[in-house]
ROMI-76360 format. One record per atom (N, C-alpha, C): x, y, z; residue number from 1; atom name. Coordinates in Angstrom, 3 decimals. Each point is the difference from the previous one (the first is absolute). Layout:
<nodes>
x,y,z,seq,atom
X,Y,Z,NUM,CA
...
</nodes>
This chain:
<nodes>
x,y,z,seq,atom
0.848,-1.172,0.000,1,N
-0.848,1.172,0.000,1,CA
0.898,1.242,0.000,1,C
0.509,0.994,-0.746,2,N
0.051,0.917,-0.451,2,CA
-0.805,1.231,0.922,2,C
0.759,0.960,0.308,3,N
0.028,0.799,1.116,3,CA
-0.141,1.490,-0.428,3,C
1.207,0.141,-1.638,4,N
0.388,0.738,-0.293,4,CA
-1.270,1.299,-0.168,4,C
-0.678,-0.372,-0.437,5,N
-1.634,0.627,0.091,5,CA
0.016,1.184,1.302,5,C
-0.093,-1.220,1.056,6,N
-0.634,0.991,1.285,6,CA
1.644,0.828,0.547,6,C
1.111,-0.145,-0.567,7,N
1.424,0.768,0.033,7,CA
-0.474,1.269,-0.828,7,C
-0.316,-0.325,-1.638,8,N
-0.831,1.595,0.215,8,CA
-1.097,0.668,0.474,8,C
-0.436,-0.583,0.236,9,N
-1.409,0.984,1.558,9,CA
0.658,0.347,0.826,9,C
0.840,-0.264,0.840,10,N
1.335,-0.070,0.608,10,CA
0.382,2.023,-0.812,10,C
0.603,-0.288,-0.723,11,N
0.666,1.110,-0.927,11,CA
-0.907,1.192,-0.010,11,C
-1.117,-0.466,-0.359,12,N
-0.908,1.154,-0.430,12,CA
-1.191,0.312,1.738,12,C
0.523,-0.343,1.353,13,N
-0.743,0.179,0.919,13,CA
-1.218,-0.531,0.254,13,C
-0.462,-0.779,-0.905,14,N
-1.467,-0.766,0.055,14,CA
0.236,-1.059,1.112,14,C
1.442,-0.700,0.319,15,N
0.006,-1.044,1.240,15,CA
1.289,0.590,0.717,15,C
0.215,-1.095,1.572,16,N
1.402,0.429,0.072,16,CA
0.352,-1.287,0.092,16,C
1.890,0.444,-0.014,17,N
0.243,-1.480,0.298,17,CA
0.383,0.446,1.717,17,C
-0.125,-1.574,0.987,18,N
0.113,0.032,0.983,18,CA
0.260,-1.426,0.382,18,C
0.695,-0.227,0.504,19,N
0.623,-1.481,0.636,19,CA
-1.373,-0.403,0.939,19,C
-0.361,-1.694,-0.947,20,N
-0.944,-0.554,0.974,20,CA
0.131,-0.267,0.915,20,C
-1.295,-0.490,1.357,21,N
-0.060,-0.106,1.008,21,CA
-0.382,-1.300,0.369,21,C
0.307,-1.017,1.041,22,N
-0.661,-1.081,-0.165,22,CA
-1.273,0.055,1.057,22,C
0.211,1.085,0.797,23,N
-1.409,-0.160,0.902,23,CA
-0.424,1.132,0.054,23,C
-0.160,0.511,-1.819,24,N
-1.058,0.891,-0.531,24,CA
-0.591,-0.641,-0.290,24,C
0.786,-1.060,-1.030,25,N
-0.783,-0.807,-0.914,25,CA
-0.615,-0.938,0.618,25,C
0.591,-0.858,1.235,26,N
-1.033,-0.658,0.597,26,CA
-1.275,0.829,0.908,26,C
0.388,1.348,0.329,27,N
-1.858,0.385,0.383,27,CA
-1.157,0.276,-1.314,27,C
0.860,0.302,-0.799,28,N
-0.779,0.304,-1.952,28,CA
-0.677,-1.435,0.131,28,C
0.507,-1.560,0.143,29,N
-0.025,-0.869,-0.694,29,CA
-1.202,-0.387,1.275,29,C
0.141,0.168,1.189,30,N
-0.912,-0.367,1.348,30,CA
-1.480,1.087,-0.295,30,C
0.268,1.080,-0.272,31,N
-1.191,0.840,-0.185,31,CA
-0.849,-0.249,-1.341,31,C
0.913,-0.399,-1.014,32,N
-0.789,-0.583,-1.155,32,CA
-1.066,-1.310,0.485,32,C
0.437,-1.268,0.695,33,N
-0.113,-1.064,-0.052,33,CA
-1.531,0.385,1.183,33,C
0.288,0.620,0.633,34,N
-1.327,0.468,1.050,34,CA
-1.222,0.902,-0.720,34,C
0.931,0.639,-1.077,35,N
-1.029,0.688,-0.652,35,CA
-1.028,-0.966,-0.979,35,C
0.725,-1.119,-0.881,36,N
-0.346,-0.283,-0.652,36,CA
-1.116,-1.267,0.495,36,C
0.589,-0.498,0.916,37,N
-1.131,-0.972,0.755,37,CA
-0.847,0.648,0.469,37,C
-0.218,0.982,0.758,38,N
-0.972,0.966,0.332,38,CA
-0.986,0.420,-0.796,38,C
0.468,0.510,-1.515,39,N
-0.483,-0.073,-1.368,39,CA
-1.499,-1.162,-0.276,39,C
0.416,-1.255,0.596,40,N
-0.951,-1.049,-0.622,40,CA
-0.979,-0.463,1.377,40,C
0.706,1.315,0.891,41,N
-1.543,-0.939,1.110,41,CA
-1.265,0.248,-0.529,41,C
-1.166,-1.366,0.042,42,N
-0.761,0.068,-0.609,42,CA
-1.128,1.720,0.687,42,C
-1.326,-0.255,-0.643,43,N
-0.303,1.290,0.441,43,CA
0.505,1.286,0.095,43,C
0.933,0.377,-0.342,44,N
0.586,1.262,-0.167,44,CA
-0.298,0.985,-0.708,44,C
-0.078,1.184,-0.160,45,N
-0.365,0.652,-1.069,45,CA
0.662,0.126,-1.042,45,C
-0.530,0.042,-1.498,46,N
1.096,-0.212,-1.397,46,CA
0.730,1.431,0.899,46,C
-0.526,1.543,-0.133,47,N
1.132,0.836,0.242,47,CA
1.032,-0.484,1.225,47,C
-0.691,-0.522,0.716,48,N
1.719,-0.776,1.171,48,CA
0.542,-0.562,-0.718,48,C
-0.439,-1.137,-0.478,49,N
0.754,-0.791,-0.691,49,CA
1.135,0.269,-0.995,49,C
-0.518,1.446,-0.623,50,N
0.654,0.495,-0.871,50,CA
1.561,0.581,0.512,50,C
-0.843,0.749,0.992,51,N
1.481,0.759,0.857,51,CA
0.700,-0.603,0.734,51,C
-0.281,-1.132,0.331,52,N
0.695,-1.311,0.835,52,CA
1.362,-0.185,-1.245,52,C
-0.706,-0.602,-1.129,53,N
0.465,-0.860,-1.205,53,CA
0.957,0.973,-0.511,53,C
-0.020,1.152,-0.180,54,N
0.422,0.972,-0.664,54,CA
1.610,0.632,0.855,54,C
-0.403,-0.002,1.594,55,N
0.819,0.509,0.913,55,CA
0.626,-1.523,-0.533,55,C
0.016,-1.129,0.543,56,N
0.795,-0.904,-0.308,56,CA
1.105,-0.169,-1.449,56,C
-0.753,0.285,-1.040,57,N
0.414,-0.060,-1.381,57,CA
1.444,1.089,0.197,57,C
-0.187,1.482,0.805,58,N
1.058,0.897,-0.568,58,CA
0.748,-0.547,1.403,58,C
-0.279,-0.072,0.447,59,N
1.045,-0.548,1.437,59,CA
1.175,-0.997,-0.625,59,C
-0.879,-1.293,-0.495,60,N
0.992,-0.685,-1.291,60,CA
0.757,0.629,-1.506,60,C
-0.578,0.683,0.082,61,N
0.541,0.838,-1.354,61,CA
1.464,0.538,0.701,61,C
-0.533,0.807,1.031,62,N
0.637,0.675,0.633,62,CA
1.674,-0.415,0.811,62,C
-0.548,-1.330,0.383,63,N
1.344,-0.888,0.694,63,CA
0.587,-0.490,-1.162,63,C
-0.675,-0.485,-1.231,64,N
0.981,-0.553,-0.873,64,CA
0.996,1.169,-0.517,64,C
-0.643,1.336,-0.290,65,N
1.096,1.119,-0.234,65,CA
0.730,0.295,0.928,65,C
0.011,-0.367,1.263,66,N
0.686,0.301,1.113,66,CA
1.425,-1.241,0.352,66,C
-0.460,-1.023,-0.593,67,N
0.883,-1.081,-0.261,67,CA
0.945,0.282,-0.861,67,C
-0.257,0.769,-0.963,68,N
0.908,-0.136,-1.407,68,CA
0.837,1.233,0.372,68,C
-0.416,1.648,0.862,69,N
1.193,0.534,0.648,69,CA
-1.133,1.072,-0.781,69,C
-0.832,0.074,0.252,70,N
-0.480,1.578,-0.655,70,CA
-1.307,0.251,0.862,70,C
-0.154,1.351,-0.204,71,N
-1.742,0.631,1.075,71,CA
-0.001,0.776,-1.159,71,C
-1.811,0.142,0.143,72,N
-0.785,0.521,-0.552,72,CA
-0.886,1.416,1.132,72,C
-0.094,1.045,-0.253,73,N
-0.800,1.020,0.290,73,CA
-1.853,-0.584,-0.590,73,C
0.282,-0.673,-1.306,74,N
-1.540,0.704,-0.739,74,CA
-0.328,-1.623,0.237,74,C
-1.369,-0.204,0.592,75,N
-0.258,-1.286,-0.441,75,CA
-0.112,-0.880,-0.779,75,C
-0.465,0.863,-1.398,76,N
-0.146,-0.577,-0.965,76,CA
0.815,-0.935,-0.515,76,C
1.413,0.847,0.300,77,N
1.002,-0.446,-1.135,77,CA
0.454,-1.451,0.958,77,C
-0.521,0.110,1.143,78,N
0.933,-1.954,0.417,78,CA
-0.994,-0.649,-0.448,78,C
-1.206,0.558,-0.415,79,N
-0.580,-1.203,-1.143,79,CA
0.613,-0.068,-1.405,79,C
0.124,0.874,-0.656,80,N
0.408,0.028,-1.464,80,CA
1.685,-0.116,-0.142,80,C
0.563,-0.200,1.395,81,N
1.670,-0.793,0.064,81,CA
-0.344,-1.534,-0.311,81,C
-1.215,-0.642,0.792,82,N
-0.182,-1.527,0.022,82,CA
0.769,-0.699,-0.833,82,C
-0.708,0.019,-1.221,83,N
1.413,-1.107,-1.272,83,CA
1.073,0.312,0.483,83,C
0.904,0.883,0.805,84,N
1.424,0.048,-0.204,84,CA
0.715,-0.604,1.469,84,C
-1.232,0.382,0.899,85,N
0.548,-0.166,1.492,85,CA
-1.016,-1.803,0.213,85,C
-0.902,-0.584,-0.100,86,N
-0.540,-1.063,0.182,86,CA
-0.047,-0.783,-1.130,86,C
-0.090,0.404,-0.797,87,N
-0.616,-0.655,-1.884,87,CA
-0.941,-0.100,-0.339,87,C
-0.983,0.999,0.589,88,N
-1.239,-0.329,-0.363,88,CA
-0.774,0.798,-1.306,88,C
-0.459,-0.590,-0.434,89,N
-0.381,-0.026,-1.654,89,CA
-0.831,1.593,-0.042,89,C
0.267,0.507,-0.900,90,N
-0.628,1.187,-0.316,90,CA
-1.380,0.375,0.125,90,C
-1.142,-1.051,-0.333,91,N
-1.027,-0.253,-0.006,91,CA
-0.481,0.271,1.613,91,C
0.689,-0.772,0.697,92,N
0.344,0.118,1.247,92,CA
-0.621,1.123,0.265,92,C
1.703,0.531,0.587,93,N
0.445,1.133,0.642,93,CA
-0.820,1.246,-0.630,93,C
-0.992,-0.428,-1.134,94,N
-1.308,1.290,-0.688,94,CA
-0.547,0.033,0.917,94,C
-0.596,-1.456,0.323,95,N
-1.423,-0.168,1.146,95,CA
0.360,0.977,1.153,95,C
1.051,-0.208,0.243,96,N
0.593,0.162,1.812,96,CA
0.007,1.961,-0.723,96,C
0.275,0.547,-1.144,97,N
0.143,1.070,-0.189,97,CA
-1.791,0.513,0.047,97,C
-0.907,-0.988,-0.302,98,N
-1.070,0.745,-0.630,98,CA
-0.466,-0.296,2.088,98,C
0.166,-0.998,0.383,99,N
-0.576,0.280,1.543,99,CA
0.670,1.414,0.779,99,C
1.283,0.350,-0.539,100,N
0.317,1.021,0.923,100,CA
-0.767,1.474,-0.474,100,C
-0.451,-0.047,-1.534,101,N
-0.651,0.753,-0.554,101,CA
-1.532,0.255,1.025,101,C
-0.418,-0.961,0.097,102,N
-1.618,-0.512,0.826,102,CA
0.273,0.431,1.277,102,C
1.152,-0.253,0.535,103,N
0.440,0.158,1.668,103,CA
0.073,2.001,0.245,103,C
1.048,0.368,-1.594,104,N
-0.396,1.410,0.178,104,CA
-1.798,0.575,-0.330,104,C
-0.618,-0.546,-0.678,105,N
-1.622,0.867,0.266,105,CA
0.113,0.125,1.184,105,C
-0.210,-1.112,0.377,106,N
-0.549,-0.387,1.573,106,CA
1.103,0.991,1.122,106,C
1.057,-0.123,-0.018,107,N
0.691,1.101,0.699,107,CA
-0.711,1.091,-0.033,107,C
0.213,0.817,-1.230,108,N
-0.100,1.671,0.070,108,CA
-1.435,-0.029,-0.812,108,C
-0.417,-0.481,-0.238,109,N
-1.407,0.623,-0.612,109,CA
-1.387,-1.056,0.598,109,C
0.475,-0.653,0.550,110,N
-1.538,-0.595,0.742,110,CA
-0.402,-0.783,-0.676,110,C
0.354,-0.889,-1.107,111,N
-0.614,-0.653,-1.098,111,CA
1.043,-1.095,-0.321,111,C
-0.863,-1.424,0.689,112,N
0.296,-1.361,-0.306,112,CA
-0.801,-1.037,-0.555,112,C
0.738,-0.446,-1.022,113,N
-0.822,-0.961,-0.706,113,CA
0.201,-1.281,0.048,113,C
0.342,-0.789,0.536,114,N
0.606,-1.579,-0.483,114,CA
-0.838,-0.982,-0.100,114,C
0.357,-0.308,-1.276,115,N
-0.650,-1.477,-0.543,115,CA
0.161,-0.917,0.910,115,C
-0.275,-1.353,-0.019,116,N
-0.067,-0.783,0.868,116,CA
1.560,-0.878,-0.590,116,C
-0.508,-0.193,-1.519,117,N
1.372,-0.704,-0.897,117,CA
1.211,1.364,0.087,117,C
0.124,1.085,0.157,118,N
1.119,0.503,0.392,118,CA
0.264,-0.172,1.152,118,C
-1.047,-0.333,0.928,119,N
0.907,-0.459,1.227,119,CA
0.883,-1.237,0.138,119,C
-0.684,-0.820,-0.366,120,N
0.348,-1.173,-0.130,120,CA
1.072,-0.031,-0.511,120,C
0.620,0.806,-1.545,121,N
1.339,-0.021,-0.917,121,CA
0.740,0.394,0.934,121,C
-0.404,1.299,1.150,122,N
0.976,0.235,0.607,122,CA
0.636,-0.717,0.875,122,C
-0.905,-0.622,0.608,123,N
0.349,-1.233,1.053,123,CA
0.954,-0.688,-0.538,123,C
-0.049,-0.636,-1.108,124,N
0.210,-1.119,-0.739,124,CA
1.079,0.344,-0.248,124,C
0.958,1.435,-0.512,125,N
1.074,0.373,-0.246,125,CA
0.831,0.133,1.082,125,C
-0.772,0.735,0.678,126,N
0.798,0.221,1.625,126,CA
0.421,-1.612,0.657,126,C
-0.678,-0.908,-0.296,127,N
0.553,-1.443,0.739,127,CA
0.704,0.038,-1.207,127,C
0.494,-0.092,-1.128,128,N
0.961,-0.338,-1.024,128,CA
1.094,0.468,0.420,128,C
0.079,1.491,0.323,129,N
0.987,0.904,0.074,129,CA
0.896,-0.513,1.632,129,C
-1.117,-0.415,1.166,130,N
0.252,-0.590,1.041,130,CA
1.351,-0.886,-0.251,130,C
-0.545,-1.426,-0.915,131,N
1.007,-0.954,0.079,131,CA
1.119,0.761,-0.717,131,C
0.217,0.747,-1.000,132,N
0.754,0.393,-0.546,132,CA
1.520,0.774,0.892,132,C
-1.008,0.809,0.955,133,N
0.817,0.888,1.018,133,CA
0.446,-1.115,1.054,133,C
-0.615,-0.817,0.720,134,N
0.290,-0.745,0.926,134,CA
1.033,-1.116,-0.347,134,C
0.345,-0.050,-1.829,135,N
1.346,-0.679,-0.512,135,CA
1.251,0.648,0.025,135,C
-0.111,1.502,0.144,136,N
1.188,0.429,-0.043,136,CA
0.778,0.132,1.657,136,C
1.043,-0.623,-0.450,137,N
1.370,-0.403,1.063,137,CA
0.414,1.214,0.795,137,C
0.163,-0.388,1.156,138,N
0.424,1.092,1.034,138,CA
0.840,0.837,-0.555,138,C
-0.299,1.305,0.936,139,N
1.056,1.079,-0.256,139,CA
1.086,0.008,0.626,139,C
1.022,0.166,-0.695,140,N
1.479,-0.293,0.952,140,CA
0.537,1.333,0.029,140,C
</nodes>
């Protein structure tokens, strides 16, 4: 996996680089895993569910960029790093872009919508992205 990418975000101030942490990344990887089970208790509301699933998703986004030696300011972008920092497929890392899109209505303008099947994709990515993060090897 090829890095050189997020070296220029790096260049141009969009990321920084910063030497990972291993018990950042293990509270990222503990707060995901609570979020995301939390996510599927039954009865819940889709909007919990959403912000459960969603807090979990960038938490993982978030530790896998934190693994590879870089932070992010903007949320967005530790989704749209994914292919470079986890490998996750473009198609992907859209969904996880179009939920943070949904997560901002709902922030600043009062207006949430979620499908039931976007919840679900999200779920479904966020446990993908899970095993993915929980493969990568301690930080030394």
């Amino acid at each position: 996996m090829t890095l050189k990418k997020l070296d220029k975000l790096v260049e141009i101030n969009q990321l920084k680089s910063e030497p990972p942490n291993q018990n950042e990344f293990d509270g990222m990887l503990a707060s995901a895993r609570l979020r995301l089970r939390d996510a599927k208790i039954e009865g819940l509301s889709e909007d919990s569910a959403f912000s459960l699933a969603y807090g979990a998703a960038h938490a993982l986004s978030l530790a896998a960029m934190r693994w590879h030696g870089y932070r992010s300011d903007n949320r967005y972008l530790v989704f749209q790093c994914l292919q470079h920092t986890a490998g996750l497929e473009n198609a992907k890392w859209r969904v996880l872009d179009k939920c943070h899109k949904q997560r901002n209505l709902a922030e600043y303008e009062g207006h949430l919508e979620i499908t039931p099947d976007l919840l679900q994709e999200l779920i479904a990515i966020t446990e993908e992205l899970l095993k993915s993060v929980e493969m990568m090897e301690p930080i030394k």
